[in-house]
N, C-alpha and C positions, 0 to 999 in steps of 0.2 A: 719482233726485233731480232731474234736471233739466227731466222732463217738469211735475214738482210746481212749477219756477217760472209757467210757461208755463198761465196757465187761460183756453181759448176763452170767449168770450161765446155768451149766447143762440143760436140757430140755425147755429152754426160747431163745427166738427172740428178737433180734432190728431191727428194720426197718425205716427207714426215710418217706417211703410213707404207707397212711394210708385210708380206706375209713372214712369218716364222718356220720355222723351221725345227726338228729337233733333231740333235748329230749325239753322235754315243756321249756319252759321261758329259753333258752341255743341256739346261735347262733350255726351255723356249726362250728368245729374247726377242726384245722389239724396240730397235732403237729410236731413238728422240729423232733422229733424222739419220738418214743415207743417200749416199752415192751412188750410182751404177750406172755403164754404157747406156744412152740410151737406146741404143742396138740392141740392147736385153728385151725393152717393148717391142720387137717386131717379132719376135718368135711367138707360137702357138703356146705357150706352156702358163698356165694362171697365177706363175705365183714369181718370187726373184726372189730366186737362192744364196744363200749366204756366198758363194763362191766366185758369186756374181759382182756382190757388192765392193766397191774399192774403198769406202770409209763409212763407218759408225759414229755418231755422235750421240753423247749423252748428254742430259741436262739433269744436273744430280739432285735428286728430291731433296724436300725438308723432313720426311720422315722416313726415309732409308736411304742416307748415304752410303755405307756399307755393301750396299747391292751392287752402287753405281764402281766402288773401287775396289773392290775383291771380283763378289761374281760374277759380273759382268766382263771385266778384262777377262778373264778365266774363257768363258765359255766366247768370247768374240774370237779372241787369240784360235779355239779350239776348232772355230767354225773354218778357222782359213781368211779371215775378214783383213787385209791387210793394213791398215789404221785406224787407228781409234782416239776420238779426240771426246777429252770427261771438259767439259765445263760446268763449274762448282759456282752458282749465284749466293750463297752462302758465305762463300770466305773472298769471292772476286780474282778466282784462280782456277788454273787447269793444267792438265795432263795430253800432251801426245804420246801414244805408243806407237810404236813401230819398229821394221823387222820382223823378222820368223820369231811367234812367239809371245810377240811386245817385248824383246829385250832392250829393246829404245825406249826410253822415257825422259821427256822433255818437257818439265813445268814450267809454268809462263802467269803471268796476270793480266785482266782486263786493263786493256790500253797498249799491249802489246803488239806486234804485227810478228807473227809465225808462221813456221813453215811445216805443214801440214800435207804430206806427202812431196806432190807434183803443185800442189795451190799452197798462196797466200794467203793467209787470215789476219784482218784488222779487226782485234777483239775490243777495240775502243768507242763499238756502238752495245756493248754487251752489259747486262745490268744486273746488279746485285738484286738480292731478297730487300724487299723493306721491311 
């Protein structure tokens, strides 16, 4: 269901599985889903590096939330990753970051339509925890 909110444009990927990466003072991360040229798969190289990628998405656990909104923003922001969108099935809410940094932050709730970069997202196919 949540990949169905999330539709790349023209010449771009979403993919659920990701290689990682580690950059100074930034744990390994591996997002719930990403973005990236699909021009990234045509080069020789086996992995898509953080610098590559144009958006992060989280889907925030039910046993560490914490992870999803401290270090996670932290080391995305530190990777170079320029958006990051936290979707919370918990509370039926979320977070854009964006800008150098994440000093953008733009909370929204399920059933909202937002602007997520260069894309639209209609979060009104998006489902809470039961």
């Amino acid at each position: 269901m949540y990949a169905d909110a999330f539709v790349p444009r023209d010449g771009e990927s979403a993919y659920a599985i990701a290689n990682r990466r580690r950059v100074r003072n930034a744990a390994r991360r591996l997002p719930s889903l990403h973005s990236f040229p699909e021009a990234t798969l045509e080069g020789e190289q086996s992995a898509v590096l953080p610098h590559e990628v144009l958006l992060g998405v989280e889907i925030v656990s039910k046993s560490d939330p914490e992870n999803h909104y401290r270090d996670k923003v932290h080391d995305y922001g530190a990777m170079g990753i320029p958006l990051h969108l936290i979707i919370d099935p918990r509370t039926g809410t979320g977070i854009v970051h964006s800008e150098p940094g994440y000093a953008n932050r733009e909370e929204f709730v399920f059933g909202d339509r937002i602007a997520v970069g260069p894309w639209t997202v209609d979060t009104g196919g998006l489902l809470t925890y039961a």
